[in-house]
N, C-alpha and C positions, 0 to 999 in steps of 0.2 A: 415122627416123634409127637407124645399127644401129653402136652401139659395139662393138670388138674388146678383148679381154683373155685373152693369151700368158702360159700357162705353161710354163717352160721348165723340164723334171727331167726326169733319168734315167728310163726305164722303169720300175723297181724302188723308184722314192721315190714311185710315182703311189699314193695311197689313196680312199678311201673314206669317208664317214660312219660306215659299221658296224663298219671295220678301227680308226677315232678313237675310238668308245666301246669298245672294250675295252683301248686303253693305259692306261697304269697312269702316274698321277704322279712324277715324282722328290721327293725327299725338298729343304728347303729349304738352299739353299749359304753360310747365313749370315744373321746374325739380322735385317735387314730382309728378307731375299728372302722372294717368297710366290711359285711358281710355278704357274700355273694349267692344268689340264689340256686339253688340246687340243678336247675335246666342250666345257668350260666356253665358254672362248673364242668358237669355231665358233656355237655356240646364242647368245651374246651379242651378236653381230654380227645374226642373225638375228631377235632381239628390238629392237634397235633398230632397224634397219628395219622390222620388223614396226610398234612406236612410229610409226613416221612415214608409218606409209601405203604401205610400200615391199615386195617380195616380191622372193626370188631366182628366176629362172627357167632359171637355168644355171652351175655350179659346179666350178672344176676344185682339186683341194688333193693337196697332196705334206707326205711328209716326209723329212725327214733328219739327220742328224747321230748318234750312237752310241746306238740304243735308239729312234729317230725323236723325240729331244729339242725338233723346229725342225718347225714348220708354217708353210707357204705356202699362201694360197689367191686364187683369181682368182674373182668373181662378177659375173654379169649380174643388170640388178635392172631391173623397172620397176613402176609404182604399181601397186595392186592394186586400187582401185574407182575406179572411173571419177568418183565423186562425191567423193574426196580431192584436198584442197587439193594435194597433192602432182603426182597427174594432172593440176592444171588448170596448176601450174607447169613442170613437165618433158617436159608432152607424154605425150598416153595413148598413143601409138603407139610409143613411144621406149623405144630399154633402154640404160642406163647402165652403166659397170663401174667394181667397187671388184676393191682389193687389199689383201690383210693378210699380216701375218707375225706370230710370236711363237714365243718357247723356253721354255724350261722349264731350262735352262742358264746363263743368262743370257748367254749368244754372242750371242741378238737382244733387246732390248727391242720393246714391244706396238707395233707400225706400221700405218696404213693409208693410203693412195692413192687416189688418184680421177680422173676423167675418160673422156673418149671414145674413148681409147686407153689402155689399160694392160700391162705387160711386168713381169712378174718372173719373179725367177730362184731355182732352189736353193741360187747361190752368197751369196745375201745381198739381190742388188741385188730394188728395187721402183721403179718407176715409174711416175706416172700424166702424162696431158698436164696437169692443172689442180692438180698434184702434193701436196704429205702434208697429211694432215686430221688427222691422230692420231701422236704421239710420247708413249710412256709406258714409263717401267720397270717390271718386276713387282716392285715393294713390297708391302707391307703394307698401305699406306696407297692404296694402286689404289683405287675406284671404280669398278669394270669394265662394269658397266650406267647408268653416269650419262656416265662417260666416251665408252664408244660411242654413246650417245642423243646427246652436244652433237656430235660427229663428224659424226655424221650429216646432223643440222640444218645443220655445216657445208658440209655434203657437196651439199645441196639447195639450200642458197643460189650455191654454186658452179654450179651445173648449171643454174641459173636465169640466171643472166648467159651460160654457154653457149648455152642457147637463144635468146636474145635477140641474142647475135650470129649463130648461126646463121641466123637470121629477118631478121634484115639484109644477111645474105650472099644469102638468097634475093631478096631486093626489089632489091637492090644493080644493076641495069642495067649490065652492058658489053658491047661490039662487037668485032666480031672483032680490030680495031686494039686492043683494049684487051687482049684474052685475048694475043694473040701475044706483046705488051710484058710481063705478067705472066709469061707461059712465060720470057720470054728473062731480065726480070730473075731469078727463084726460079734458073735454072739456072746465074747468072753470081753468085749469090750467095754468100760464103763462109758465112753463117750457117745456111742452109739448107742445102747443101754436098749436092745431090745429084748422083747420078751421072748424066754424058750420054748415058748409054747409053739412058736412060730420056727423050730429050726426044723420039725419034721416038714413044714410047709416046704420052706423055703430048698428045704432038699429035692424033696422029690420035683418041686416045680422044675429043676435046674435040670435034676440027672431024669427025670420022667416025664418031659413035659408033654400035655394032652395038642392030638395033633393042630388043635386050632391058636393053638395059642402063638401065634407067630411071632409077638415080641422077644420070645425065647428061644422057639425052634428055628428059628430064621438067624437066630448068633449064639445060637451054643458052639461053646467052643472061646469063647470069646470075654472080656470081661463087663461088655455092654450086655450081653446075657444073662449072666449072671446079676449085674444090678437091675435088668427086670425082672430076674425071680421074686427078688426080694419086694419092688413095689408091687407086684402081684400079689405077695405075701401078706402086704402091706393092708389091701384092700377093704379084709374084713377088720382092722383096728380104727381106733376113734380117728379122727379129723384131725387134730391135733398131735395127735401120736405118731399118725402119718408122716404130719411136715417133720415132724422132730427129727424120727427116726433116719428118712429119706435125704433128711438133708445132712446127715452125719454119715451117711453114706457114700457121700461125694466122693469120698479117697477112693471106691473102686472107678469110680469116672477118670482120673486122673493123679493115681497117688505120686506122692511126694517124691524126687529124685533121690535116692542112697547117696 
């Protein structure tokens, strides 16, 4: 299973880890604020994962605002030994994506996101499908490695009922009578609200899929199948359109019990 996680900046807000350790702190905007520098942050996120068994394996981060006050960052994480409790939950072939955000201005308070799909933006926005783990202001009174250690924790517990419905979506048996009605309801659906342009896609990807495409031909038949026609479908729409779309798509992962 290969989660996606969209960074959306300007060319010029794109950085680096090495461009993060050489900013320089702002000074604090008032006597609770405690603003934390961007390297602090960044490493803290990464210790807590680290705590849990967890490892980045792909990283995108921006900044912006006057002096790059605002950091955004998108990361790929999957366990790191085969022999943690965490691999034997999330699946050792699996990579996960978190999101954060934080300023140093106080424009943003400390944020993170979670799920199998994540989108954020420069302008603010953050989005996960299994959506926020972490809400905190930079006070004084932060905990900023205890705080992202329970995050995290929550972050795993989240990702564990993921899989669980994914594993059900695989076992899940439907027939082609059954795929068609799914296609025609998602497309007639105002919650899910995708565009028609996309059902010739989404068809033939399911009932025709080219032999390489193994996220389909390897579970046709099935309704984990079927909801990868659809994010393959998915592929050529905006970034945006994607999470939207993808994550109202969730009821074929595990619809609702009659």
């Amino acid at each position: 299973m290969t989660s996606t996680a969209t960074l959306l900046a300007a060319p010029g807000e794109r950085t680096t880890r090495a461009a993060i350790e050489t900013m320089s702190v702002l000074a604090p905007q008032g006597p609770s604020h405690r603003p934390r520098a961007h390297l602090e942050v960044l490493e803290g996120v990464e210790d807590a994962l680290d705590h849990h068994g967890l490892e980045i394996i792909d990283e995108a981060l921006s900044v912006s605002g006057k002096g790059g006050t605002r950091l955004l960052g998108t990361l790929r994480v999957r366990p790191k030994r085969l022999d943690h409790s965490a691999a034997h939950a999330l699946r050792a072939e699996a990579d996960w994506s978190l999101a954060f955000r934080s300023s140093q201005d106080r424009s943003w308070g400390l944020r993170m996101c979670s799920g199998l799909h994540i989108l954020a933006c420069s302008n603010g926005l953050l989005e996960g499908s299994d959506g926020t783990i972490l809400t905190k202001r930079h006070c004084k009174r932060l905990n900023l490695q205890r705080n992202l250690r329970d995050a995290i924790e929550h972050y795993i517990e989240r990702q564990v009922d993921l899989v669980e419905a994914t594993d059900r979506a695989r076992e899940r048996t439907i027939t082609d009578t059954d795929a068609k009605t799914l296609i025609c309801d998602a497309f007639s659906s105002e919650k899910v609200n995708i565009s028609p342009r996309l059902f010739r896609e989404v068809v033939s990807t399911y009932f025709c899929p080219h032999e390489s495409w193994t996220d389909v031909t390897a579970h046709r038949g099935s309704a984990w199948g079927l909801h990868n026609s659809f994010t393959r479908a998915l592929r050529q729409t905006a970034p945006n359109t994607r999470y939207r779309v993808t994550r109202a798509l969730a009821y074929l992962l595990d619809p609702p019990l009659n």
